[in-house]
PDB file of N, CA, C, O and CB in Angstrom:
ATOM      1  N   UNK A   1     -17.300  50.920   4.400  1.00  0.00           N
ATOM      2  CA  UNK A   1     -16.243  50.581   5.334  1.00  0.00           C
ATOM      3  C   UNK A   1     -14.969  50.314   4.540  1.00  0.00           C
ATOM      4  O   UNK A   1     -14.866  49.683   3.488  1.00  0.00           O
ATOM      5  CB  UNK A   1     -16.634  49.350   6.206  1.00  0.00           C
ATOM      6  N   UNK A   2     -13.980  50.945   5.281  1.00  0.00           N
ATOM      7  CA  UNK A   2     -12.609  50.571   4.462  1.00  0.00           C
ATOM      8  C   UNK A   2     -11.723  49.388   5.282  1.00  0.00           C
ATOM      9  O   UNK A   2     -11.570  49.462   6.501  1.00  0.00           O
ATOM     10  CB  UNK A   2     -11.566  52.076   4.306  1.00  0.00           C
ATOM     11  N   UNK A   3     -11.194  48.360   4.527  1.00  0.00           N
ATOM     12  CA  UNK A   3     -10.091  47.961   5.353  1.00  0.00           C
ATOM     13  C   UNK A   3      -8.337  48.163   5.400  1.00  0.00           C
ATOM     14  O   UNK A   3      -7.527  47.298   5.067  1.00  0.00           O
ATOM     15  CB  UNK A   3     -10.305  46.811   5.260  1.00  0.00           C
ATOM     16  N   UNK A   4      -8.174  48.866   5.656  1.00  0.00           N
ATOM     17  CA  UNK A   4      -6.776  49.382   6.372  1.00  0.00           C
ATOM     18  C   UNK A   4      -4.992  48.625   6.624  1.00  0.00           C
ATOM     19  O   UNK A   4      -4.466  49.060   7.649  1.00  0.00           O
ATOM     20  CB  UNK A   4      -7.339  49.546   7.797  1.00  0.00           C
ATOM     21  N   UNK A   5      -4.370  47.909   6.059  1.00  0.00           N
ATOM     22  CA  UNK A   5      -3.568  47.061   6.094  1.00  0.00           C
ATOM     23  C   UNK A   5      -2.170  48.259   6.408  1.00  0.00           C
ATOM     24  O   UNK A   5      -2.201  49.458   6.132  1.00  0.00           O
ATOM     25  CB  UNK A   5      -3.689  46.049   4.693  1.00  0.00           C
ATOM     26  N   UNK A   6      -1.054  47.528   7.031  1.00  0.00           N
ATOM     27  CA  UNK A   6       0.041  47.486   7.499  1.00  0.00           C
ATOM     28  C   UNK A   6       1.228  46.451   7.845  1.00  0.00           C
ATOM     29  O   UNK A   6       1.021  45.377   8.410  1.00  0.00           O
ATOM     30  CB  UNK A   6      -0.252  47.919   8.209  1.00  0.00           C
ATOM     31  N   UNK A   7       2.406  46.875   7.465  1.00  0.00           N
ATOM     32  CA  UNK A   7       3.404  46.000   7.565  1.00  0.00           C
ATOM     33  C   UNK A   7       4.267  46.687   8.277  1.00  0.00           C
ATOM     34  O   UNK A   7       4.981  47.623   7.919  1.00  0.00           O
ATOM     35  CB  UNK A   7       3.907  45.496   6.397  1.00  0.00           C
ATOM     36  N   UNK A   8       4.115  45.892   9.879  1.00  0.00           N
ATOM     37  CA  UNK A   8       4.879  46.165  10.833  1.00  0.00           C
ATOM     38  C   UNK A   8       6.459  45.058  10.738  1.00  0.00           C
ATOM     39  O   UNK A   8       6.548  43.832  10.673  1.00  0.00           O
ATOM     40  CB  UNK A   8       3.858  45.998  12.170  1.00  0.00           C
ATOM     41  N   UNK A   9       7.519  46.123  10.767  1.00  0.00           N
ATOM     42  CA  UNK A   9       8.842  45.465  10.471  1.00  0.00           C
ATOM     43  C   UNK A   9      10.065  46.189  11.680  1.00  0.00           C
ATOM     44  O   UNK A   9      10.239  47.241  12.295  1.00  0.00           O
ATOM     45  CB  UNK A   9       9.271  45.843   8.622  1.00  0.00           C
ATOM     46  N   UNK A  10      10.582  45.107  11.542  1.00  0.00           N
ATOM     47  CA  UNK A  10      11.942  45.664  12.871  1.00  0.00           C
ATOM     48  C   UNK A  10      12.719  44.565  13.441  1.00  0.00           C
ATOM     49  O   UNK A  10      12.042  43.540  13.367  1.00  0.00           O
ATOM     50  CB  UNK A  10      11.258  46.423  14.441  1.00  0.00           C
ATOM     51  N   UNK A  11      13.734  44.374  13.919  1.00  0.00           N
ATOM     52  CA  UNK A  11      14.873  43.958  14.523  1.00  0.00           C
ATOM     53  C   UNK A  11      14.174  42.912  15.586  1.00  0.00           C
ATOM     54  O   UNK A  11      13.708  43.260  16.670  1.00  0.00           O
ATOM     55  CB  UNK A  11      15.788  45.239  15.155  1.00  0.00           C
ATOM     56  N   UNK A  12      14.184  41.892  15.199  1.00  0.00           N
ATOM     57  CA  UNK A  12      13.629  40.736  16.470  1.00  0.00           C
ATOM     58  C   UNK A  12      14.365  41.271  18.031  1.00  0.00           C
ATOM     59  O   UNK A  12      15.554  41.262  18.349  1.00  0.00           O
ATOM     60  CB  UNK A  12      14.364  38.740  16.025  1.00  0.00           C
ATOM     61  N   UNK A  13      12.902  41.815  18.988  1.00  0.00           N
ATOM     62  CA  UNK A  13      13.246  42.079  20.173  1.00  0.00           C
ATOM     63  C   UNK A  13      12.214  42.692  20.650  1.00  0.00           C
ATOM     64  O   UNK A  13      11.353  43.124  19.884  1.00  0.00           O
ATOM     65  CB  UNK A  13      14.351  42.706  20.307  1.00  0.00           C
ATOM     66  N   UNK A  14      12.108  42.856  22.170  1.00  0.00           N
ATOM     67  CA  UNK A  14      11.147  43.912  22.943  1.00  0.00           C
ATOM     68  C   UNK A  14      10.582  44.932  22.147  1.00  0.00           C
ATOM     69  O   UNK A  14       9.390  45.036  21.854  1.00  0.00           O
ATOM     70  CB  UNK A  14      11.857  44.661  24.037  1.00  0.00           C
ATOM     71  N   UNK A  15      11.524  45.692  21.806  1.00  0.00           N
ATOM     72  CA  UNK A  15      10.856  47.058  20.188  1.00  0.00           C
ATOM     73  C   UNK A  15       9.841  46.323  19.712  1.00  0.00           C
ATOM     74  O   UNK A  15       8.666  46.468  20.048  1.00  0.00           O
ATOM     75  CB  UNK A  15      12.098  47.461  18.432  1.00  0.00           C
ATOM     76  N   UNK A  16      10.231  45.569  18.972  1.00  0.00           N
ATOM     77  CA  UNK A  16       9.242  45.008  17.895  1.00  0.00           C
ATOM     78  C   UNK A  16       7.964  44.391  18.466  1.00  0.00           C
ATOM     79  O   UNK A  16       6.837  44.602  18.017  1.00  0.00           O
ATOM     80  CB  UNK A  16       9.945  43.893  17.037  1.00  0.00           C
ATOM     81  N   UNK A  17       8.267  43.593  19.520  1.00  0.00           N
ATOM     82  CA  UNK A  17       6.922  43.268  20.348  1.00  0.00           C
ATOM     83  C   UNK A  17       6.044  43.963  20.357  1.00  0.00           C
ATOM     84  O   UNK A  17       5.055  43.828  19.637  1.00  0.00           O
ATOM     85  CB  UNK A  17       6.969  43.124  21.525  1.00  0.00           C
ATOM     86  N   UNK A  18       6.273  45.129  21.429  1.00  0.00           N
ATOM     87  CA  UNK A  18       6.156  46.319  21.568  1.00  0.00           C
ATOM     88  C   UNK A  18       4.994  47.044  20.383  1.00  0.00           C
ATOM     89  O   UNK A  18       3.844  47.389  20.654  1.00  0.00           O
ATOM     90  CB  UNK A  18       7.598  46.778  21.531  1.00  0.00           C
ATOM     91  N   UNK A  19       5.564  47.131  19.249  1.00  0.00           N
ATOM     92  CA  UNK A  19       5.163  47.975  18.410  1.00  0.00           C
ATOM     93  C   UNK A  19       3.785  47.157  17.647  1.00  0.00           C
ATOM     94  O   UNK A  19       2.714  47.722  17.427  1.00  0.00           O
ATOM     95  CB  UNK A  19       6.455  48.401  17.477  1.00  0.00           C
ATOM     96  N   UNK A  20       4.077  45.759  17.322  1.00  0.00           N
ATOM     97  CA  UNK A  20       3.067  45.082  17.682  1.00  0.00           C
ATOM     98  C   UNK A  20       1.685  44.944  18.880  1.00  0.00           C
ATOM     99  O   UNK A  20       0.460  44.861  18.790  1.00  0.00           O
ATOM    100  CB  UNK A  20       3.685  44.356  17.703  1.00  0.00           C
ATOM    101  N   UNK A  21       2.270  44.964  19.523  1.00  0.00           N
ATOM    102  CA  UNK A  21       1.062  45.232  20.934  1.00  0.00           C
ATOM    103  C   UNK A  21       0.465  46.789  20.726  1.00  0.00           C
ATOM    104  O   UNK A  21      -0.700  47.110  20.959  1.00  0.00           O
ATOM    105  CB  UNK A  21       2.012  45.179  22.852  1.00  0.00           C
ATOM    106  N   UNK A  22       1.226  47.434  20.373  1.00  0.00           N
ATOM    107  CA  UNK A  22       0.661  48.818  20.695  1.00  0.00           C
ATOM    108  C   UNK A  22      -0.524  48.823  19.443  1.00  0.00           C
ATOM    109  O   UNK A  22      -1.674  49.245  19.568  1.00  0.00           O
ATOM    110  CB  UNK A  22       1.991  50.237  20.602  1.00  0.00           C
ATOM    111  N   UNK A  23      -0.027  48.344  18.435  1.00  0.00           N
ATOM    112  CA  UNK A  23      -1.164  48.500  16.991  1.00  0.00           C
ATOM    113  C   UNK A  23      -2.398  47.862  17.779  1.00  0.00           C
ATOM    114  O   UNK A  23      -3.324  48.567  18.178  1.00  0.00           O
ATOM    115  CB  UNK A  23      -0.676  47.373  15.210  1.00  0.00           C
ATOM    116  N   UNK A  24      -2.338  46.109  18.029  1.00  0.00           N
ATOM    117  CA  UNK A  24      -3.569  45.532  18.774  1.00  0.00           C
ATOM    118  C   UNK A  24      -4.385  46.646  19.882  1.00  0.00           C
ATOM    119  O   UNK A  24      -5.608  46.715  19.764  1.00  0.00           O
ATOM    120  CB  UNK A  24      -2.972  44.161  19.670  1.00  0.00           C
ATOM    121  N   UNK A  25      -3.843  47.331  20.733  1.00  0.00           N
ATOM    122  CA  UNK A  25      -4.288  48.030  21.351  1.00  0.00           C
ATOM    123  C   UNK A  25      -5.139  49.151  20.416  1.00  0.00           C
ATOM    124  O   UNK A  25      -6.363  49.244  20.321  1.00  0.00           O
ATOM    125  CB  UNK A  25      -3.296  48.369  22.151  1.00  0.00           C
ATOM    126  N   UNK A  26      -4.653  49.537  20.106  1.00  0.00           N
ATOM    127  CA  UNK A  26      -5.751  50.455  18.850  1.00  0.00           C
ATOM    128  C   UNK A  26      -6.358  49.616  17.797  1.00  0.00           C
ATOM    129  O   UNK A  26      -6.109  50.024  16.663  1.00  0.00           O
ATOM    130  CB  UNK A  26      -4.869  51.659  17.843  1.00  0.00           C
ATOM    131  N   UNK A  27      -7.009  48.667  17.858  1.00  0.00           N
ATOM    132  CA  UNK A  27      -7.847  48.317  17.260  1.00  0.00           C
ATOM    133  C   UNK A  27      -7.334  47.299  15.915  1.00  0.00           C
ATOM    134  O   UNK A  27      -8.162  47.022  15.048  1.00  0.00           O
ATOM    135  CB  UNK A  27      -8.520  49.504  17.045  1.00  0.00           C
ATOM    136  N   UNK A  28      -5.944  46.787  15.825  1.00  0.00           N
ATOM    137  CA  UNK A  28      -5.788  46.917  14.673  1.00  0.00           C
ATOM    138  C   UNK A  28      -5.485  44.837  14.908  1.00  0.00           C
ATOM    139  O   UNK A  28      -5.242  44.354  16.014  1.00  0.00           O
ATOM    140  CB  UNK A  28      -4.485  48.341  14.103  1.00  0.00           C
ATOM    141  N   UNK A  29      -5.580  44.073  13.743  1.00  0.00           N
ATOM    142  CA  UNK A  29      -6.073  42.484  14.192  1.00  0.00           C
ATOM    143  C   UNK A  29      -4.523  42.072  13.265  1.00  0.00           C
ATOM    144  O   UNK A  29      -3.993  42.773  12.403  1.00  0.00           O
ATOM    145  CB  UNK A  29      -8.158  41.664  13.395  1.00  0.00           C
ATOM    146  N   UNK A  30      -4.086  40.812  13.746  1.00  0.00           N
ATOM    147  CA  UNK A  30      -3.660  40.129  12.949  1.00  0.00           C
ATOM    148  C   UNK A  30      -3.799  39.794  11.888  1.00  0.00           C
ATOM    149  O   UNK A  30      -4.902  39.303  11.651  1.00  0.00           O
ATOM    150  CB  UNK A  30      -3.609  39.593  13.209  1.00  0.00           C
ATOM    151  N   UNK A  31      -2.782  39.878  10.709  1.00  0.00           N
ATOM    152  CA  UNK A  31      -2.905  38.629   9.542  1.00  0.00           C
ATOM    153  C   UNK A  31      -2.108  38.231   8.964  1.00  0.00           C
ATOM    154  O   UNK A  31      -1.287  38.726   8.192  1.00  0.00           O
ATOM    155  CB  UNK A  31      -3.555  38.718   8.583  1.00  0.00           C
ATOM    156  N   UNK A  32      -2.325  37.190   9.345  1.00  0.00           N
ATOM    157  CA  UNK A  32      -1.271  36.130   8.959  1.00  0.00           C
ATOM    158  C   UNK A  32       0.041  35.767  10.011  1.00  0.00           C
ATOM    159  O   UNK A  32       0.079  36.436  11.044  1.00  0.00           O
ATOM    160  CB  UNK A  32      -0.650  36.666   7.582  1.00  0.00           C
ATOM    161  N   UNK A  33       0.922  34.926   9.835  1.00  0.00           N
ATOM    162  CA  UNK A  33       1.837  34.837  10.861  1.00  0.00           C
ATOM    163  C   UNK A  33       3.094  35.908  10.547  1.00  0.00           C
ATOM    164  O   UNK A  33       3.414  36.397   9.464  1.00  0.00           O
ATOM    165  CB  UNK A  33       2.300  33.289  10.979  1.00  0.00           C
ATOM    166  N   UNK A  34       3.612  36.072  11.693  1.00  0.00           N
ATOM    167  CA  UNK A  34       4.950  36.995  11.379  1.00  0.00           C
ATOM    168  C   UNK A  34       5.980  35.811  10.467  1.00  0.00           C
ATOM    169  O   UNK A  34       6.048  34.593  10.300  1.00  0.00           O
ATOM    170  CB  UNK A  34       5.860  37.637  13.169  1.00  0.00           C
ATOM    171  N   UNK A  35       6.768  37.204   9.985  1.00  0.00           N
ATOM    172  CA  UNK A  35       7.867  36.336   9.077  1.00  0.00           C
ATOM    173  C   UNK A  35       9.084  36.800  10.134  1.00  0.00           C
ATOM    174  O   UNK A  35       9.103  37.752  10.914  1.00  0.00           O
ATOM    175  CB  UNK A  35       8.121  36.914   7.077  1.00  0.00           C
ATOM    176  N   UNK A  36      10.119  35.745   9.862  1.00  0.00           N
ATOM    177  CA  UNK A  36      11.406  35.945  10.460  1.00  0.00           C
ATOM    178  C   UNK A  36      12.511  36.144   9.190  1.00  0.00           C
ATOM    179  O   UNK A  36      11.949  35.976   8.108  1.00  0.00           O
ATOM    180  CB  UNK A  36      11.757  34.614  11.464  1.00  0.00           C
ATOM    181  N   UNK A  37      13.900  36.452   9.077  1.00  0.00           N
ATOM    182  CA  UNK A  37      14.500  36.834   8.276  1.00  0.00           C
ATOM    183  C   UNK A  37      15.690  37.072   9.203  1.00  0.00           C
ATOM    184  O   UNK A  37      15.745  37.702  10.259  1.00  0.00           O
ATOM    185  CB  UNK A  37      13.879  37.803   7.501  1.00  0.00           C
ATOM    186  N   UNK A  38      16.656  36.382   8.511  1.00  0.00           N
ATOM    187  CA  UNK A  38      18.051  36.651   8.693  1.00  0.00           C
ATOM    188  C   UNK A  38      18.818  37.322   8.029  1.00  0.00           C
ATOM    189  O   UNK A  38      19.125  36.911   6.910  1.00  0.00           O
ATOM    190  CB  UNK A  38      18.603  35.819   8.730  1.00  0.00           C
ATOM    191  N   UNK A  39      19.579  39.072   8.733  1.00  0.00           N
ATOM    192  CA  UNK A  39      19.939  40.227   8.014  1.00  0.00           C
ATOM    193  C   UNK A  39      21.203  39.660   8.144  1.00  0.00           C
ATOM    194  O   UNK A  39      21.690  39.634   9.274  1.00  0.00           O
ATOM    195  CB  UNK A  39      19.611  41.747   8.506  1.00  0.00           C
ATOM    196  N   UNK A  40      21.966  39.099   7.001  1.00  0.00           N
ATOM    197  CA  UNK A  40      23.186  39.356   6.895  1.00  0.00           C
ATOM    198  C   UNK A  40      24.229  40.287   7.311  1.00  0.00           C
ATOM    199  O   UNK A  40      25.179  39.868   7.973  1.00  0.00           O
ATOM    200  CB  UNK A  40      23.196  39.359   6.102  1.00  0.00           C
ATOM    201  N   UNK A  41      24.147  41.357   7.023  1.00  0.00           N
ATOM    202  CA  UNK A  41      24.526  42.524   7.061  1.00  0.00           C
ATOM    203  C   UNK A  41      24.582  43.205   8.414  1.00  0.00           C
ATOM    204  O   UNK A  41      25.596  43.787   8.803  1.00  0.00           O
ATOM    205  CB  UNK A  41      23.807  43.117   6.237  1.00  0.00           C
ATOM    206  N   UNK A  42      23.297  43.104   9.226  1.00  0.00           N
ATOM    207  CA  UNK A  42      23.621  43.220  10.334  1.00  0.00           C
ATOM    208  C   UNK A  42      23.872  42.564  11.812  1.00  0.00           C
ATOM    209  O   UNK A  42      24.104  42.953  12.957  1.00  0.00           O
ATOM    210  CB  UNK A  42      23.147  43.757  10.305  1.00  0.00           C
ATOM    211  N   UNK A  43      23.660  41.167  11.004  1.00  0.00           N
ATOM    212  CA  UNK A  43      23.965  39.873  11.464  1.00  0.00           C
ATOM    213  C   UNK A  43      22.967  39.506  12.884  1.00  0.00           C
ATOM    214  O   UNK A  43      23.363  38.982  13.925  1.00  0.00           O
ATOM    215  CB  UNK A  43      25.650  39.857  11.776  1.00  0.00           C
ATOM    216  N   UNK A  44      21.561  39.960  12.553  1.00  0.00           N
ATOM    217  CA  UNK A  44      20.432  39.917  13.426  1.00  0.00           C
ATOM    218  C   UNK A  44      19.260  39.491  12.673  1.00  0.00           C
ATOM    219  O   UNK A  44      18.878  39.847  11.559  1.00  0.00           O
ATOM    220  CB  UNK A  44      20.188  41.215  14.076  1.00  0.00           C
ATOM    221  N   UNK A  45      18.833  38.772  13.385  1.00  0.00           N
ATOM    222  CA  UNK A  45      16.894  38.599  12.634  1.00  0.00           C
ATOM    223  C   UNK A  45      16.231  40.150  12.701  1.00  0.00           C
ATOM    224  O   UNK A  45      16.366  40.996  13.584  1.00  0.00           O
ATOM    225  CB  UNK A  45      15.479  37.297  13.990  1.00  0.00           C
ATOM    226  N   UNK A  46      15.573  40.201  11.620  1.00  0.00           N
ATOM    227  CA  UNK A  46      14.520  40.729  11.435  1.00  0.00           C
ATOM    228  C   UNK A  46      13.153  40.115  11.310  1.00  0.00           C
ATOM    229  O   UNK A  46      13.057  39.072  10.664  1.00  0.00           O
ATOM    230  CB  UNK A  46      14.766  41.290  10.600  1.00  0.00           C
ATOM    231  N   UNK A  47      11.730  40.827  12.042  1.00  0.00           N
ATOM    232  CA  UNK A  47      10.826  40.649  11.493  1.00  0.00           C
ATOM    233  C   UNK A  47       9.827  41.486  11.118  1.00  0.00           C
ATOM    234  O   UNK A  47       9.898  42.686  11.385  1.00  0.00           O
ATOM    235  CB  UNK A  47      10.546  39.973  11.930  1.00  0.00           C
ATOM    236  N   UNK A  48       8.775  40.953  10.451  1.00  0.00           N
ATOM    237  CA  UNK A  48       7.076  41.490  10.103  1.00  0.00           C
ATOM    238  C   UNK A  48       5.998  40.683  10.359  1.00  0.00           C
ATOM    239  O   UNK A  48       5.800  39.469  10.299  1.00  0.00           O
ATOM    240  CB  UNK A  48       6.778  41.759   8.631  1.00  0.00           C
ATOM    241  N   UNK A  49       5.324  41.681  10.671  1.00  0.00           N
ATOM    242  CA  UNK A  49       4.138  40.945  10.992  1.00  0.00           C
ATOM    243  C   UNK A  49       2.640  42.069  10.176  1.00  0.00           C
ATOM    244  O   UNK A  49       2.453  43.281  10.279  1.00  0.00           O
ATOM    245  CB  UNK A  49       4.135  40.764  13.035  1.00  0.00           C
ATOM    246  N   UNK A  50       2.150  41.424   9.715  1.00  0.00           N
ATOM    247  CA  UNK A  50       0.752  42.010   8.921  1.00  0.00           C
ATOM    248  C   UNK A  50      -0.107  42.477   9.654  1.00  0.00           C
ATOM    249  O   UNK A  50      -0.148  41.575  10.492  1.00  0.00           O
ATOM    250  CB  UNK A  50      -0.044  41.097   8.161  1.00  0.00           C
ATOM    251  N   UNK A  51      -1.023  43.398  10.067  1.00  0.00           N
ATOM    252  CA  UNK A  51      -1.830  43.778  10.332  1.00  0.00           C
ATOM    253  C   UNK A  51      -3.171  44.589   9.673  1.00  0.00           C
ATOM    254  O   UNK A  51      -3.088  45.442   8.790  1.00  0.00           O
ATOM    255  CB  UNK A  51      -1.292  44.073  10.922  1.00  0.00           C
ATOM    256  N   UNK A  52      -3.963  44.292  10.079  1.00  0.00           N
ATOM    257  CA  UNK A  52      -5.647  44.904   9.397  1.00  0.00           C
ATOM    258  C   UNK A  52      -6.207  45.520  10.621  1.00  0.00           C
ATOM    259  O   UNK A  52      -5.821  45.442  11.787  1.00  0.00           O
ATOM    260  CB  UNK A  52      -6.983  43.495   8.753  1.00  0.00           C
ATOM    261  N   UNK A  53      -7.033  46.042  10.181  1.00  0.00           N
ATOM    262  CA  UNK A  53      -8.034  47.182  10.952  1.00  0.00           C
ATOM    263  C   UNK A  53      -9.321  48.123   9.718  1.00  0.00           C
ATOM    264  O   UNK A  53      -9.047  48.856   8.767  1.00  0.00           O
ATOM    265  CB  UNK A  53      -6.664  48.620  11.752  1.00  0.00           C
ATOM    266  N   UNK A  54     -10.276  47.829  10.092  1.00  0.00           N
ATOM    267  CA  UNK A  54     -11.584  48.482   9.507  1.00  0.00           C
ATOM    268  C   UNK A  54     -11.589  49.549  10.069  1.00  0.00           C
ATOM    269  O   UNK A  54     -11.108  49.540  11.202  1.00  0.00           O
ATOM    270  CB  UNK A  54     -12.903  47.847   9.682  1.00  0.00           C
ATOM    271  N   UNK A  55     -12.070  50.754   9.579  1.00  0.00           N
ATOM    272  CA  UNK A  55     -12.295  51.537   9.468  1.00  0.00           C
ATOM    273  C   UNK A  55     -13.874  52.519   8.730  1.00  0.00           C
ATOM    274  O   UNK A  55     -14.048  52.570   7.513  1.00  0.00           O
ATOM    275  CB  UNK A  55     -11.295  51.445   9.210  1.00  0.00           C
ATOM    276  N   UNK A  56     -14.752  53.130   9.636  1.00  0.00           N
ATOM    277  CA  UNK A  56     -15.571  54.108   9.281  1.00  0.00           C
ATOM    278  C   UNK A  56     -15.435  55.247   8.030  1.00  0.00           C
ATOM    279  O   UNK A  56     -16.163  55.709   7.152  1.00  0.00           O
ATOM    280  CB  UNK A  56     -15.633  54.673  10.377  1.00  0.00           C
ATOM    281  N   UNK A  57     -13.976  55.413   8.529  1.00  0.00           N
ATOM    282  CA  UNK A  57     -14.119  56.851   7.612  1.00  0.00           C
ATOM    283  C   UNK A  57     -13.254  56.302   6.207  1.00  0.00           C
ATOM    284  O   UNK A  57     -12.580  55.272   6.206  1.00  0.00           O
ATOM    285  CB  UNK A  57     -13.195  58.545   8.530  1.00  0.00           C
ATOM    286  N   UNK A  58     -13.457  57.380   4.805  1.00  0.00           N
ATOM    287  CA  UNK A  58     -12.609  56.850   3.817  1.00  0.00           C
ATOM    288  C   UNK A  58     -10.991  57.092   3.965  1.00  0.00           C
ATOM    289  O   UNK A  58     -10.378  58.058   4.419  1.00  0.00           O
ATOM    290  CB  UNK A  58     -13.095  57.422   2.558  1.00  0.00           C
ATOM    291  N   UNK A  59     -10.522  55.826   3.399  1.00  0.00           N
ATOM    292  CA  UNK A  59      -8.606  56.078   3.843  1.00  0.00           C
ATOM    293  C   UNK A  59      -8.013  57.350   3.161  1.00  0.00           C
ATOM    294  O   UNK A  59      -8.186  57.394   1.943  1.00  0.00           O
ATOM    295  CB  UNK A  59      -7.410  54.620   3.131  1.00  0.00           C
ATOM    296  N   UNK A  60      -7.567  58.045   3.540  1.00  0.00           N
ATOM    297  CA  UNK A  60      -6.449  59.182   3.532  1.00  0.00           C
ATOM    298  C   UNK A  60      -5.317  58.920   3.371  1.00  0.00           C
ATOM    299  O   UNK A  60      -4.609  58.552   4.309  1.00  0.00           O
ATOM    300  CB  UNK A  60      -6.318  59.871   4.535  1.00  0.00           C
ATOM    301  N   UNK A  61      -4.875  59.048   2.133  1.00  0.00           N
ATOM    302  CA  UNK A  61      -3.123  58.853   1.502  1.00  0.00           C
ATOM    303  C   UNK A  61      -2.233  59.545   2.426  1.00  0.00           C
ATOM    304  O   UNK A  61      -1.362  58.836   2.930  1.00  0.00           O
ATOM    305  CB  UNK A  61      -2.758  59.639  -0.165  1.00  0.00           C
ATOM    306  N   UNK A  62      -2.259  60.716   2.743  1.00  0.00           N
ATOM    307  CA  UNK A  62      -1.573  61.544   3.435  1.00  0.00           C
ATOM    308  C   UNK A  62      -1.727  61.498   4.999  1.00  0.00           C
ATOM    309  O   UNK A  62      -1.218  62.247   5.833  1.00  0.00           O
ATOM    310  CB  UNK A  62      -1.873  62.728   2.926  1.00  0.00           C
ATOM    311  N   UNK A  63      -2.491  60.514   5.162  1.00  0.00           N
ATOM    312  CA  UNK A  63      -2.260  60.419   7.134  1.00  0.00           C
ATOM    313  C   UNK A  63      -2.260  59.047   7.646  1.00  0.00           C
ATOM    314  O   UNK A  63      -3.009  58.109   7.369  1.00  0.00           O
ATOM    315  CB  UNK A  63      -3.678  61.177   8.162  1.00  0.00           C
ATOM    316  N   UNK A  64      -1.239  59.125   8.472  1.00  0.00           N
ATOM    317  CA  UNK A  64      -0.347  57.705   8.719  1.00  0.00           C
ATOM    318  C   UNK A  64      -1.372  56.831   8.611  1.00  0.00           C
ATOM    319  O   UNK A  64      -2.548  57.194   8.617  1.00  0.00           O
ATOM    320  CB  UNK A  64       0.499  57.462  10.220  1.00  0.00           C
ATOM    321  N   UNK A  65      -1.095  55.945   8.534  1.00  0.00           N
ATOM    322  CA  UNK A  65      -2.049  54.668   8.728  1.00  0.00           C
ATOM    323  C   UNK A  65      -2.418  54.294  10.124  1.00  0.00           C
ATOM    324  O   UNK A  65      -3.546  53.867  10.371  1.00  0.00           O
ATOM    325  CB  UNK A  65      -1.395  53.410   8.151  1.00  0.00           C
ATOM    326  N   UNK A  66      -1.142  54.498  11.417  1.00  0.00           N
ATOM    327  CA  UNK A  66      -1.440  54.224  12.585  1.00  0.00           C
ATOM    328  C   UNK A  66      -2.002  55.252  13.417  1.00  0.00           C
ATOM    329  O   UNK A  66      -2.127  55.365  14.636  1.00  0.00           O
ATOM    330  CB  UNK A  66      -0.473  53.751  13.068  1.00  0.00           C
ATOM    331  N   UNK A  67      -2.350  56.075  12.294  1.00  0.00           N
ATOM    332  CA  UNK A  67      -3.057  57.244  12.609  1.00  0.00           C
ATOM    333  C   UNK A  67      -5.052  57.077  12.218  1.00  0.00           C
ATOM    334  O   UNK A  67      -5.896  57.957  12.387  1.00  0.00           O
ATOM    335  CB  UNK A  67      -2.143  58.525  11.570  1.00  0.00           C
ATOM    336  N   UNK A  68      -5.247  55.812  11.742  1.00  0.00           N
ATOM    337  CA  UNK A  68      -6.461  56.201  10.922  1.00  0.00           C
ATOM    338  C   UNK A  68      -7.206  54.957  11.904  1.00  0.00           C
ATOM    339  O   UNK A  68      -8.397  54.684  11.756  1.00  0.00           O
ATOM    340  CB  UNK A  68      -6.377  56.042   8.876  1.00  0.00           C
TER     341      UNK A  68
END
C-alpha cells in the first residue's frame, strides 16, 4: 500500500473550500490543520491545507496525484 500526500493551496475563499471538499470526496483525509498566510503582495490571505489518501496501486510520478 502506498500513502499519497498533497498540498492543497489558494486564496482564502469558496475556491479553496471547494477544492478541499472535492479531494475529501475522493477519498482523500486530512492532515494536520490548514495554515493561513498573509500575501502581502496581493494583499489577501492565502491558504493550505495537507492531505493523505492510501492507495492500492504503486504511485506514478507522471499522473496527477488527484488523479491516483
Amino acid at each position: 500500500m502506498t500513502q499519497l500526500y498533497r498540498l492543497l493551496t489558494g486564496e482564502d475563499g469558496s475556491a479553496f473550500c471547494h477544492k478541499v471538499t472535492l479531494a475529501l470526496s475522493k477519498g482523500w483525509r486530512l492532515y494536520g490543520e490548514a495554515q493561513y498566510v498573509f500575501d502581502p503582495d496581493s494583499q489577501k490571505m492565502r491558504c493550505a491545507q495537507a492531505v493523505i489518501k492510501d492507495s492500492l496501486n504503486a504511485y506514478d510520478p507522471d499522473r496527477a496525484l488527484g488523479e491516483q
